[in-house]
VOKELUM-824746 format. One record per atom (N, C-alpha, C): residue in three letters; x, y, z; residue number from 1; atom name. Coordinates in nm, 4 decimals. Layout:
N
<pt><residu>ala</residu><X>X</X><Y>Y</Y><Z>Z</Z><num>NUM</num><atome>CA</atome></pt>
...
This chain:
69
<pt><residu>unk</residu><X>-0.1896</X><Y>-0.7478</Y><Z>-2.0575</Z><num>1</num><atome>N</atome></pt>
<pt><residu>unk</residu><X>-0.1750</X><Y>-0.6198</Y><Z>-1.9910</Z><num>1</num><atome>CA</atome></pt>
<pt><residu>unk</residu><X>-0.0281</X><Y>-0.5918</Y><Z>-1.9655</Z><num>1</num><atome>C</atome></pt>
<pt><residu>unk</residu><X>0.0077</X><Y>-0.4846</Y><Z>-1.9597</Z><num>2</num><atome>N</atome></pt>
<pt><residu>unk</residu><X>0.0952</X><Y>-0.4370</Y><Z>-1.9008</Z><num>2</num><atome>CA</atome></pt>
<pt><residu>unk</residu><X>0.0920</X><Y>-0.3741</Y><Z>-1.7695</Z><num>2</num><atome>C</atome></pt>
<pt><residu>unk</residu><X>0.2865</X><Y>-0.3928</Y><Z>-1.7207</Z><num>3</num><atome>N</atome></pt>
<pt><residu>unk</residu><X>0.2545</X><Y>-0.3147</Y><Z>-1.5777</Z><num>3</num><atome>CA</atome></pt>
<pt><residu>unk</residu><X>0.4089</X><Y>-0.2375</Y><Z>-1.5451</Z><num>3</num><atome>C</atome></pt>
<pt><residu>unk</residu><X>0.3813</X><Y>-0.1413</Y><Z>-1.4799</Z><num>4</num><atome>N</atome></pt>
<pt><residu>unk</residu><X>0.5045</X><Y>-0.0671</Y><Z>-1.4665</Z><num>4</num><atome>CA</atome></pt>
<pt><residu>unk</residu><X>0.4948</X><Y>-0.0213</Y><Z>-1.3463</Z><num>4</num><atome>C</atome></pt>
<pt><residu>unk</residu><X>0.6084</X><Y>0.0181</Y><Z>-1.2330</Z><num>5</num><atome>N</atome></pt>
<pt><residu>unk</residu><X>0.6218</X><Y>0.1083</Y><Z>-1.1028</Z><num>5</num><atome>CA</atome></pt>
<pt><residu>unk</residu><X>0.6701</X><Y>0.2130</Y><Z>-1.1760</Z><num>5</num><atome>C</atome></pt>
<pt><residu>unk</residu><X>0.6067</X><Y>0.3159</Y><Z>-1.0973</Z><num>6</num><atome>N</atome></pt>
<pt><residu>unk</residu><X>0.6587</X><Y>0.4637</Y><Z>-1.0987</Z><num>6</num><atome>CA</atome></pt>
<pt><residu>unk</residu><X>0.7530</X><Y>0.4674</Y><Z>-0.9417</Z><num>6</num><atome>C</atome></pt>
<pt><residu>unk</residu><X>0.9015</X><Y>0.4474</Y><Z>-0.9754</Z><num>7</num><atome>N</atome></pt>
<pt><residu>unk</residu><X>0.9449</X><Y>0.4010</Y><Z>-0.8662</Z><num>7</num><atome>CA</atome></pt>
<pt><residu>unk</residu><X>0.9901</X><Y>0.5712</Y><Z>-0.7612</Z><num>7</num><atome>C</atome></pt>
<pt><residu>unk</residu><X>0.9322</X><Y>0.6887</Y><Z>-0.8092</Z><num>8</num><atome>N</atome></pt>
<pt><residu>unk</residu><X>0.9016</X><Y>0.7796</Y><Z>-0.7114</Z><num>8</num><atome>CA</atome></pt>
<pt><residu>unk</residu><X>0.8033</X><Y>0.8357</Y><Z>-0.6784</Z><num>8</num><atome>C</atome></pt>
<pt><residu>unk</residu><X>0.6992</X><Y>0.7511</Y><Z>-0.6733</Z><num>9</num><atome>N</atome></pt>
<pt><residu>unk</residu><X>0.5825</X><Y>0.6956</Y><Z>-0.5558</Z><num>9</num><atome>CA</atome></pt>
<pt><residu>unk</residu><X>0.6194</X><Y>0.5372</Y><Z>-0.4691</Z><num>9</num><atome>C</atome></pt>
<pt><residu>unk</residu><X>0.6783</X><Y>0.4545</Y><Z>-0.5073</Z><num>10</num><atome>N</atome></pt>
<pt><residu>unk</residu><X>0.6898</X><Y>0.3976</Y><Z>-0.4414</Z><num>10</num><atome>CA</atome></pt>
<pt><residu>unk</residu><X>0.7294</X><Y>0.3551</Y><Z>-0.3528</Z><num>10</num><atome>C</atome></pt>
<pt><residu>unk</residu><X>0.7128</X><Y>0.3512</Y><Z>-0.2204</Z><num>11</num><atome>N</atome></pt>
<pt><residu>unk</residu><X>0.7568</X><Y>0.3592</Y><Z>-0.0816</Z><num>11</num><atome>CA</atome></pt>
<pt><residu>unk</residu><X>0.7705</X><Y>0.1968</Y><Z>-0.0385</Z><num>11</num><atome>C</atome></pt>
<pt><residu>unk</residu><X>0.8075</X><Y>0.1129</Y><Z>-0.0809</Z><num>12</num><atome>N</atome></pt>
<pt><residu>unk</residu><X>0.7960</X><Y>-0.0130</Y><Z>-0.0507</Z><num>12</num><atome>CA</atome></pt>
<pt><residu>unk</residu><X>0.7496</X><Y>-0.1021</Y><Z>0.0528</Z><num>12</num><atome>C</atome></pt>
<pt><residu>unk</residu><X>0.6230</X><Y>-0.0815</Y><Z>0.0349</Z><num>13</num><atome>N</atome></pt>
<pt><residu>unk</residu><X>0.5196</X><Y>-0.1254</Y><Z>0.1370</Z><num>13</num><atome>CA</atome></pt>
<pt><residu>unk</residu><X>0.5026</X><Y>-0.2990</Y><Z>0.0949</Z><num>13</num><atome>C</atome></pt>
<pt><residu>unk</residu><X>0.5004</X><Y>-0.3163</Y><Z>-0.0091</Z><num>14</num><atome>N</atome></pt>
<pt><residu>unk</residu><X>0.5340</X><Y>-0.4619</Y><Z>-0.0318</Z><num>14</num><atome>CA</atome></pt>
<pt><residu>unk</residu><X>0.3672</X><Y>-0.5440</Y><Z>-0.0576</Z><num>14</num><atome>C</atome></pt>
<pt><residu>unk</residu><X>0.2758</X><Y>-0.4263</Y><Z>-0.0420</Z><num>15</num><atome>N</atome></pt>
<pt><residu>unk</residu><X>0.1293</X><Y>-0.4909</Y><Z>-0.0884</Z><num>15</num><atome>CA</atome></pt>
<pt><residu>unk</residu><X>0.1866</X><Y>-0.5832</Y><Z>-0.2259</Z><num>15</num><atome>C</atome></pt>
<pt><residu>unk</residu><X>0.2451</X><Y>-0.5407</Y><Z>-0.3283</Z><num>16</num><atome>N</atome></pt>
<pt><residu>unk</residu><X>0.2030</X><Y>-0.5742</Y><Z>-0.4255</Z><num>16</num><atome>CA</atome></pt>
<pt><residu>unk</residu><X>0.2551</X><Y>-0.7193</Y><Z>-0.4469</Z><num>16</num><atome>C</atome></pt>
<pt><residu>unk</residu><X>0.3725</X><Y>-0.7419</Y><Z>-0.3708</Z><num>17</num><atome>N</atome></pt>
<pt><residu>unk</residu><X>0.4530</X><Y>-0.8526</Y><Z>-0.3755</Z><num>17</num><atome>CA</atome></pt>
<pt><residu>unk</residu><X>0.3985</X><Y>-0.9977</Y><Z>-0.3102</Z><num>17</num><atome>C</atome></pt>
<pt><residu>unk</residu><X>0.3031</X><Y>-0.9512</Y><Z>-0.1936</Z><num>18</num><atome>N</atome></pt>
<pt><residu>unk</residu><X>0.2237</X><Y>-0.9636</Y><Z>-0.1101</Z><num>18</num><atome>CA</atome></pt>
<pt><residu>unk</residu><X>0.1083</X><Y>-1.0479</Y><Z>-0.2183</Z><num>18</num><atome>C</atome></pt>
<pt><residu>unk</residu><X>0.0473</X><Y>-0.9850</Y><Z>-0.3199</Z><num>19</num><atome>N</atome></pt>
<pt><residu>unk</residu><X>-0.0634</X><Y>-0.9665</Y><Z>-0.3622</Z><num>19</num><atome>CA</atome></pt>
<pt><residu>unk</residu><X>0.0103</X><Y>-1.0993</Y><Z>-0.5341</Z><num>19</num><atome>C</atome></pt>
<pt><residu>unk</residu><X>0.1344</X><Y>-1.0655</Y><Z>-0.5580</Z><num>20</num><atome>N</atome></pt>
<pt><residu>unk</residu><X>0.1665</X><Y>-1.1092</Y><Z>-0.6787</Z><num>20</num><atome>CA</atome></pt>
<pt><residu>unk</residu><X>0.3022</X><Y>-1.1837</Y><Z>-0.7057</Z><num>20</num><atome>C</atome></pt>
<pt><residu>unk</residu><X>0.3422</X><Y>-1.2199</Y><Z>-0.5997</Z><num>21</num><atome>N</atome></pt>
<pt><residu>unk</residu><X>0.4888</X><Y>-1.2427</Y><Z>-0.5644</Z><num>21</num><atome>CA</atome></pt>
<pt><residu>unk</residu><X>0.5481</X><Y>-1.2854</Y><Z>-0.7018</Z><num>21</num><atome>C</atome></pt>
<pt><residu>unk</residu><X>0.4774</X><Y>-1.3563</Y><Z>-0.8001</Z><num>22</num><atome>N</atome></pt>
<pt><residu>unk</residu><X>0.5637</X><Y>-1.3761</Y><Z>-0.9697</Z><num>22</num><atome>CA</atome></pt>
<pt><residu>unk</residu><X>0.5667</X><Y>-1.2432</Y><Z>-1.0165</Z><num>22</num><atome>C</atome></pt>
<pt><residu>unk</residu><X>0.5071</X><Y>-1.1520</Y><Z>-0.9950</Z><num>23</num><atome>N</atome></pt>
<pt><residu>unk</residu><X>0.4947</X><Y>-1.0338</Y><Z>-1.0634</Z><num>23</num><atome>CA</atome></pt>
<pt><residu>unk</residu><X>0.5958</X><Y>-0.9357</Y><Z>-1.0082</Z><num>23</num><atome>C</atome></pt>
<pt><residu>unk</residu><X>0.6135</X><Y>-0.9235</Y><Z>-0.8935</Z><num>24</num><atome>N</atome></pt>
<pt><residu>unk</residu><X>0.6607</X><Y>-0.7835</Y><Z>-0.7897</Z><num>24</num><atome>CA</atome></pt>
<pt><residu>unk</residu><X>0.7674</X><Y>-0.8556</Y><Z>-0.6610</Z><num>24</num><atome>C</atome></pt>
<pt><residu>unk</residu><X>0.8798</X><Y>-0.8193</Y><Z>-0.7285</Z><num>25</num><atome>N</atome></pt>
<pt><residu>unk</residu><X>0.9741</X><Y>-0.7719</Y><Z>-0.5709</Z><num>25</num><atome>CA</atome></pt>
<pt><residu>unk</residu><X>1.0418</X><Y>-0.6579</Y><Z>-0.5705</Z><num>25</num><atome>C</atome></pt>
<pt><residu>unk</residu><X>1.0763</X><Y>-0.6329</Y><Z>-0.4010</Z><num>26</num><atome>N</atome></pt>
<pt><residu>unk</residu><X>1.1326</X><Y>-0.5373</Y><Z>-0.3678</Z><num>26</num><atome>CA</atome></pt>
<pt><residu>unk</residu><X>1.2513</X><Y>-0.5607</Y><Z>-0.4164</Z><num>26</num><atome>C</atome></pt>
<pt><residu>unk</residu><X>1.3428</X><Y>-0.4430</Y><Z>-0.4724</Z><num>27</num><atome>N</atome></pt>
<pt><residu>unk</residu><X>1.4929</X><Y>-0.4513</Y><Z>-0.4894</Z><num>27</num><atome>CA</atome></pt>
<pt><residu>unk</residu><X>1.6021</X><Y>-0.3958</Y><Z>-0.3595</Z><num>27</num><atome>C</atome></pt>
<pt><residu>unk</residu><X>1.7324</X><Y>-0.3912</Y><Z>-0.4065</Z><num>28</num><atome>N</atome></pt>
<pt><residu>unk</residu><X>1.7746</X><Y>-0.3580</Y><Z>-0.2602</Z><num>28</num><atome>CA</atome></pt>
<pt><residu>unk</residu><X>1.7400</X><Y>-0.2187</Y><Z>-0.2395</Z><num>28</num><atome>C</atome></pt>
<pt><residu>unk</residu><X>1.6805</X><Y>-0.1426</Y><Z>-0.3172</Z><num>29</num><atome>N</atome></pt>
<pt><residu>unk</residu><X>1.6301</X><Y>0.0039</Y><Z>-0.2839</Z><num>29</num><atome>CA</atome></pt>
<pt><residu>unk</residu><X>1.4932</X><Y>-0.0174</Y><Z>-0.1787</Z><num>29</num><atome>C</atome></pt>
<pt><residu>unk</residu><X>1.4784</X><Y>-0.0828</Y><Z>-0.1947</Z><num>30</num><atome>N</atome></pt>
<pt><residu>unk</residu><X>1.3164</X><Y>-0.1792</Y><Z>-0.1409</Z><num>30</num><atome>CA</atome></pt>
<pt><residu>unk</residu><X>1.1862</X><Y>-0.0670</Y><Z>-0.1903</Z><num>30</num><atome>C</atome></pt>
<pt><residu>unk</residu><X>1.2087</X><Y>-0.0595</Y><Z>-0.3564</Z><num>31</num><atome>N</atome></pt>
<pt><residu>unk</residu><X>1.1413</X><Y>-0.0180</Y><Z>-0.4290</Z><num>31</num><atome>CA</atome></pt>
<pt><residu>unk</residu><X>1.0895</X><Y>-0.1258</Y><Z>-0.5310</Z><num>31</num><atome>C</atome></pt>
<pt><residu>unk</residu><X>0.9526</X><Y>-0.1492</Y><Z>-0.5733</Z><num>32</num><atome>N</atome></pt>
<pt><residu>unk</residu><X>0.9312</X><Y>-0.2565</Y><Z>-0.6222</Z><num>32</num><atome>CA</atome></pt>
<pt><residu>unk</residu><X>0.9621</X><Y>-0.2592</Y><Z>-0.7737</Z><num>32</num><atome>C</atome></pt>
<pt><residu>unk</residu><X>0.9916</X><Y>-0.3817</Y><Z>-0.8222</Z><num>33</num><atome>N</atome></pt>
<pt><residu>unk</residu><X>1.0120</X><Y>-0.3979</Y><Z>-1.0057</Z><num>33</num><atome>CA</atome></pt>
<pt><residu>unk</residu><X>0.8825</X><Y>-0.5127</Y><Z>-1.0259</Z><num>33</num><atome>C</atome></pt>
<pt><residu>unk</residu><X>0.9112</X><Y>-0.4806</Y><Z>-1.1596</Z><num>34</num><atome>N</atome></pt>
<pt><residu>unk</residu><X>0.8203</X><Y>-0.5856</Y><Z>-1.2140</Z><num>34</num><atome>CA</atome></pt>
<pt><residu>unk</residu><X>0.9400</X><Y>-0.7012</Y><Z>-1.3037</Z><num>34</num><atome>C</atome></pt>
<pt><residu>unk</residu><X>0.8705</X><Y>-0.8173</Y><Z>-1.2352</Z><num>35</num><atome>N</atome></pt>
<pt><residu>unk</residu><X>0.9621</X><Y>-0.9482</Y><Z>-1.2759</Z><num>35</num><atome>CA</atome></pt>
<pt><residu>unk</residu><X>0.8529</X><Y>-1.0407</Y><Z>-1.4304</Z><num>35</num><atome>C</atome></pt>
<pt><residu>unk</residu><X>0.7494</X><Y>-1.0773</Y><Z>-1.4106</Z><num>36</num><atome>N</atome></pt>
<pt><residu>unk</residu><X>0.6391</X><Y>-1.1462</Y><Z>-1.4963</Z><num>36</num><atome>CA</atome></pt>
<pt><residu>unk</residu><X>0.5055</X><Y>-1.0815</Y><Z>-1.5471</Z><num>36</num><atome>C</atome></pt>
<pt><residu>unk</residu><X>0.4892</X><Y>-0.9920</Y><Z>-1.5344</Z><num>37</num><atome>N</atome></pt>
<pt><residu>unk</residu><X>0.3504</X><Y>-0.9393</Y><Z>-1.5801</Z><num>37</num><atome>CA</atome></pt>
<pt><residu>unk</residu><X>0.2795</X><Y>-1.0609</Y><Z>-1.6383</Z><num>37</num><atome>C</atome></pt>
<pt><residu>unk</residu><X>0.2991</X><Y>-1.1631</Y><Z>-1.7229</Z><num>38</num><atome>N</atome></pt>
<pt><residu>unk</residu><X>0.1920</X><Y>-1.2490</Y><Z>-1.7278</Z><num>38</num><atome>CA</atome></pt>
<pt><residu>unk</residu><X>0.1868</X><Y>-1.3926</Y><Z>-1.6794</Z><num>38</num><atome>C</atome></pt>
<pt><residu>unk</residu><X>0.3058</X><Y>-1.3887</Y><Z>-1.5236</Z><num>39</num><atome>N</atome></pt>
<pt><residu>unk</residu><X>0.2336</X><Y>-1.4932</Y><Z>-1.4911</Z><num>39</num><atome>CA</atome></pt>
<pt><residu>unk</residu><X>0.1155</X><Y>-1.4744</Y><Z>-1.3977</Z><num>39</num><atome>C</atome></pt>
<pt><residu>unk</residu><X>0.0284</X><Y>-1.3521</Y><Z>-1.4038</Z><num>40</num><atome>N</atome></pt>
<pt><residu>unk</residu><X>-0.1003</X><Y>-1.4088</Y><Z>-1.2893</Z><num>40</num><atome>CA</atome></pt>
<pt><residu>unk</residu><X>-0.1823</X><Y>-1.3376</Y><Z>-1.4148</Z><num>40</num><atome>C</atome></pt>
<pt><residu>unk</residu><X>-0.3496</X><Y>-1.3476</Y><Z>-1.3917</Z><num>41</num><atome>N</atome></pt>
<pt><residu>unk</residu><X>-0.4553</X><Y>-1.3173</Y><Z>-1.4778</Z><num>41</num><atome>CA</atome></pt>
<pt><residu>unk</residu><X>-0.4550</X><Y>-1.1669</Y><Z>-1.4402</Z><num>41</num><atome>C</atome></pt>
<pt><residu>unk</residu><X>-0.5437</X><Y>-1.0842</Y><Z>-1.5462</Z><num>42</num><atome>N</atome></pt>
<pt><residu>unk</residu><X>-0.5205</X><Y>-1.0203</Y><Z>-1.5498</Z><num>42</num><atome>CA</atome></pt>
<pt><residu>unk</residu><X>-0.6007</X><Y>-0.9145</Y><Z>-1.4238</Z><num>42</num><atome>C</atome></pt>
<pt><residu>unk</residu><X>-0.7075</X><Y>-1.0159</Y><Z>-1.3812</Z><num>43</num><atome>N</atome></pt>
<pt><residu>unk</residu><X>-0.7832</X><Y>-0.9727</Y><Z>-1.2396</Z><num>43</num><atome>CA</atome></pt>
<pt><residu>unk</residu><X>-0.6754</X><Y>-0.9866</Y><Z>-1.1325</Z><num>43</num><atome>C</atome></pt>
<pt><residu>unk</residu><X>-0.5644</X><Y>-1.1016</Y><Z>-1.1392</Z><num>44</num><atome>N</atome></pt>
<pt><residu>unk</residu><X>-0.4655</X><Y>-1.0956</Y><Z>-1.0335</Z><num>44</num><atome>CA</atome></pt>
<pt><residu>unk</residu><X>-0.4021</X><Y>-0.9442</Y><Z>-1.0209</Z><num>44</num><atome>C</atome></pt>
<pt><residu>unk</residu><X>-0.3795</X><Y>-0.9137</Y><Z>-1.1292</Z><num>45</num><atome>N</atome></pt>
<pt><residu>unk</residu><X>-0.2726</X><Y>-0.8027</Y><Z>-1.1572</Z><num>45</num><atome>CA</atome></pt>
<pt><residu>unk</residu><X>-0.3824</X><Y>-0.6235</Y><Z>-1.1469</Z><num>45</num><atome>C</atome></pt>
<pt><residu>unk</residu><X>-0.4674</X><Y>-0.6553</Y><Z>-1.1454</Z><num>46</num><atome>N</atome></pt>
<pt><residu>unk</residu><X>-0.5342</X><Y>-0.5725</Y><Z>-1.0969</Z><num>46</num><atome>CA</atome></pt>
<pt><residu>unk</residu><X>-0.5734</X><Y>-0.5653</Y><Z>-0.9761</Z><num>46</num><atome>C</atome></pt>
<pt><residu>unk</residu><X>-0.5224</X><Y>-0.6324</Y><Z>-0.8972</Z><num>47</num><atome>N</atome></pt>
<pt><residu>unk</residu><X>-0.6004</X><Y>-0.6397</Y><Z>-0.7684</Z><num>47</num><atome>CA</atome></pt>
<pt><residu>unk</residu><X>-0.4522</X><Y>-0.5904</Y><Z>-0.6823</Z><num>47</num><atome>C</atome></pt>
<pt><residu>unk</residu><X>-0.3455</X><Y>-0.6877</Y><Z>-0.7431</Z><num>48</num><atome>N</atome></pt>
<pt><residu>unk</residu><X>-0.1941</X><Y>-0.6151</Y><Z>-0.6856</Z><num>48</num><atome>CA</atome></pt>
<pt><residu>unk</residu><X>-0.1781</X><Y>-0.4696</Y><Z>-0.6750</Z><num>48</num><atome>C</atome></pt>
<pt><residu>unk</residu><X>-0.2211</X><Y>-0.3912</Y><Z>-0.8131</Z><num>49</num><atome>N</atome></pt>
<pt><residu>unk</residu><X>-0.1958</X><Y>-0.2826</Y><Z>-0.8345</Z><num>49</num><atome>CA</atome></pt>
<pt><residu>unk</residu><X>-0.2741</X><Y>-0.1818</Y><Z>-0.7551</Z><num>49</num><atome>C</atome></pt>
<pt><residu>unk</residu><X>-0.3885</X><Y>-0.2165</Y><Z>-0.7226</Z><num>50</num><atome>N</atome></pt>
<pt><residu>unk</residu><X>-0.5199</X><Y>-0.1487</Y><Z>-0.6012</Z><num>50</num><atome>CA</atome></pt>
<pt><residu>unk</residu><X>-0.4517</X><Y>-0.1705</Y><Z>-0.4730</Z><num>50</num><atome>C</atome></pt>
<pt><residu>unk</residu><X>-0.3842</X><Y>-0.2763</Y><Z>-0.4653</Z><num>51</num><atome>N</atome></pt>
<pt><residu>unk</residu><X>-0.3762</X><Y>-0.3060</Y><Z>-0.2985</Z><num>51</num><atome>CA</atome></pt>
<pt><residu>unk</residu><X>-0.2162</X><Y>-0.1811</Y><Z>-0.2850</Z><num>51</num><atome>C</atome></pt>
<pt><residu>unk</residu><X>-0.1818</X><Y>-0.1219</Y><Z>-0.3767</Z><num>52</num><atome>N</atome></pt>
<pt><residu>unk</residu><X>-0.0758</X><Y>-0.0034</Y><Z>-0.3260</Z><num>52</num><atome>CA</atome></pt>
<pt><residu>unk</residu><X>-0.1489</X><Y>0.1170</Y><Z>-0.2924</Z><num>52</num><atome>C</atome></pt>
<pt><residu>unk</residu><X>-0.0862</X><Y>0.1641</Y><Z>-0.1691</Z><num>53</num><atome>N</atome></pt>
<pt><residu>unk</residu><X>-0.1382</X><Y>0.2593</Y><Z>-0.1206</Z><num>53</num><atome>CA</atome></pt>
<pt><residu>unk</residu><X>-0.0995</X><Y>0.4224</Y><Z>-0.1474</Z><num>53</num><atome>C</atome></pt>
<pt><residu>unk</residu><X>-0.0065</X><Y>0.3774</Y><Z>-0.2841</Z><num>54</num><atome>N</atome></pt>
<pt><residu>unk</residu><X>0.0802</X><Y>0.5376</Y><Z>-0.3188</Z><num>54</num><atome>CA</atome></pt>
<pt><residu>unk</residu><X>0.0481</X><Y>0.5441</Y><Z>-0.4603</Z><num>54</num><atome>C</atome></pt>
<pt><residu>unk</residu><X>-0.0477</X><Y>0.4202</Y><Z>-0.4807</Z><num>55</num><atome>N</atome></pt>
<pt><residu>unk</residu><X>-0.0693</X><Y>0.4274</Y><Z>-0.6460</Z><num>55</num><atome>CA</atome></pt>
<pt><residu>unk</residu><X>0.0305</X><Y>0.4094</Y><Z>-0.7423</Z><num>55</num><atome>C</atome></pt>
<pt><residu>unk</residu><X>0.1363</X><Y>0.3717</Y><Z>-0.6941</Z><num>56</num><atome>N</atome></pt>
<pt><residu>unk</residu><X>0.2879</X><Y>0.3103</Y><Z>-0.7802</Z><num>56</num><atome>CA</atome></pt>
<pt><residu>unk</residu><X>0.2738</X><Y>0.2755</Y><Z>-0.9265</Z><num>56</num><atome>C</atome></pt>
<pt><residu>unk</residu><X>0.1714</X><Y>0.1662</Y><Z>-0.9115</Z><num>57</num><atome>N</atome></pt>
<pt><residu>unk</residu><X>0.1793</X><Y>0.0637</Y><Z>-0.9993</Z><num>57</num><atome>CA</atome></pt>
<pt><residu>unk</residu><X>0.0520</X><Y>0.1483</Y><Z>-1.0902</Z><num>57</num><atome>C</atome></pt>
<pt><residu>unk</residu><X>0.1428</X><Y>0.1203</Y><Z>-1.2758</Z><num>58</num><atome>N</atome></pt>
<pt><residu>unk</residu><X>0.0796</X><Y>0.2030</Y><Z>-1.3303</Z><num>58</num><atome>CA</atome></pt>
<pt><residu>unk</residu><X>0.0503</X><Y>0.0248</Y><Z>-1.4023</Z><num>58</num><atome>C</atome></pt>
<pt><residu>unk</residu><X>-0.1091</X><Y>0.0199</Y><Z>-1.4581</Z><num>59</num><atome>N</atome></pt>
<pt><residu>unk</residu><X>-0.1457</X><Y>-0.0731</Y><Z>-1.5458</Z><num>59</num><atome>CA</atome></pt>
<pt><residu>unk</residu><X>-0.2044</X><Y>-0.0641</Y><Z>-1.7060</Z><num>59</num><atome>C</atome></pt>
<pt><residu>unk</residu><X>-0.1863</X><Y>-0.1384</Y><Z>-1.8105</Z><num>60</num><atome>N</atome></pt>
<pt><residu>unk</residu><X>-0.2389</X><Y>-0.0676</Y><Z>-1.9408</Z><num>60</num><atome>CA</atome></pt>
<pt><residu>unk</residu><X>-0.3185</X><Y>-0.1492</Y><Z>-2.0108</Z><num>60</num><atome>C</atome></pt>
<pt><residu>unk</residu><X>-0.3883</X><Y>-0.1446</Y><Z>-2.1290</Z><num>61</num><atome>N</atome></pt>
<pt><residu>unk</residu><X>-0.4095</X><Y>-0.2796</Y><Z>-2.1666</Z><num>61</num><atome>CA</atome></pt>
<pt><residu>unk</residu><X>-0.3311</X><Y>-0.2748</Y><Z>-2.2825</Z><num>61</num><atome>C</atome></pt>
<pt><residu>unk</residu><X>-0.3525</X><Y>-0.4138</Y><Z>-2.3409</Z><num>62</num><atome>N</atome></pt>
<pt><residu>unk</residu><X>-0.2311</X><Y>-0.4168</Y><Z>-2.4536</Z><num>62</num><atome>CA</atome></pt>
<pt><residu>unk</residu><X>-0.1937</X><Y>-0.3161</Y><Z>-2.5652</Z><num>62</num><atome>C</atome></pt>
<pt><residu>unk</residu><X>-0.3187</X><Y>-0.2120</Y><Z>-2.5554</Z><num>63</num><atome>N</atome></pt>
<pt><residu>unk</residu><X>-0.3216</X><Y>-0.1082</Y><Z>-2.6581</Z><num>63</num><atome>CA</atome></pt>
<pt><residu>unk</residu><X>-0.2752</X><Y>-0.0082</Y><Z>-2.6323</Z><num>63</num><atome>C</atome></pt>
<pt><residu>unk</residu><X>-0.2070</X><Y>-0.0202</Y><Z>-2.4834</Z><num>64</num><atome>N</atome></pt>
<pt><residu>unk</residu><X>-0.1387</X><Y>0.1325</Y><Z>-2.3914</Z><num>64</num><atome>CA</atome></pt>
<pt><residu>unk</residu><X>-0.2399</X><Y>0.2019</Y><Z>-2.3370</Z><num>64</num><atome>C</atome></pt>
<pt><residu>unk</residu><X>-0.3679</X><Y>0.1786</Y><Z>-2.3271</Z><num>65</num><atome>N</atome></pt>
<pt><residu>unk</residu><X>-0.4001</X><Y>0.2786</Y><Z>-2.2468</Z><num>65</num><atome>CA</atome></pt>
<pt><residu>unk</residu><X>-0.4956</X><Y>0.2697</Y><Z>-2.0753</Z><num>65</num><atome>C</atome></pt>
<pt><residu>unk</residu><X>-0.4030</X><Y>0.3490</Y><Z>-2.0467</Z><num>66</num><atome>N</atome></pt>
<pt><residu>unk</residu><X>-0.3962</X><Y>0.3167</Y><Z>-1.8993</Z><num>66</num><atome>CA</atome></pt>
<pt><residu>unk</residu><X>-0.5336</X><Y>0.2762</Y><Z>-1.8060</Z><num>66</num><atome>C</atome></pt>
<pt><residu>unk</residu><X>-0.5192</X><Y>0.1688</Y><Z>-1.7592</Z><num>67</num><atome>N</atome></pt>
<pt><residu>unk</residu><X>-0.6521</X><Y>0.0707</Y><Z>-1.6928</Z><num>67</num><atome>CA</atome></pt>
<pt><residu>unk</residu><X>-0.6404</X><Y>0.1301</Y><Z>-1.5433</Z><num>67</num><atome>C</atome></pt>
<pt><residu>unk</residu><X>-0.5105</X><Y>0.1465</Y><Z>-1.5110</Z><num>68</num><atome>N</atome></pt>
<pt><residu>unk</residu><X>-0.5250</X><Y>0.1763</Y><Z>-1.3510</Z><num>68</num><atome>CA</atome></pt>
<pt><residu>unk</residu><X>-0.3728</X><Y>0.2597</Y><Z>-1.3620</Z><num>68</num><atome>C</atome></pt>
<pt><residu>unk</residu><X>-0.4203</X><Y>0.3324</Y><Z>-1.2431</Z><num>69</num><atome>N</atome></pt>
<pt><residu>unk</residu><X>-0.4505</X><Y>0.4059</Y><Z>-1.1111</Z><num>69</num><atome>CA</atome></pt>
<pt><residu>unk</residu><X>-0.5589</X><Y>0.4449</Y><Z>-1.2765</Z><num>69</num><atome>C</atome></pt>
């Protein structure tokens, strides 16, 4: 899977980092990046991406097309 922030929705609430810490930190904008997309499964990385509350985190499957929001 893939994963991307739409970093103007993201308000850095820090669920996701919270939820995936290999995957997601805040930068000094305290807007989140993506660091590993595959170190957690791909249920990990779906569950990070739900636990944002601005819908940030855009997810795909390997074929591009979009799994989440």
């Amino acid at each position: 899977m893939k994963v991307k922030v739409d970093r103007d929705l993201c308000t850095g609430v820090g669920n996701c980092v919270a939820f995936a810490p290999s995957v997601f930190k805040l930068d000094a904008k305290n807007k989140a990046v993506v660091l590993d997309a595959d170190s957690v499964s791909d249920d990990e990385l779906l569950e990070a991406a739900e636990s944002c509350p601005e819908n940030a985190i855009i997810v795909e499957d390997d074929e591009g097309n979009q799994v989440y929001p």
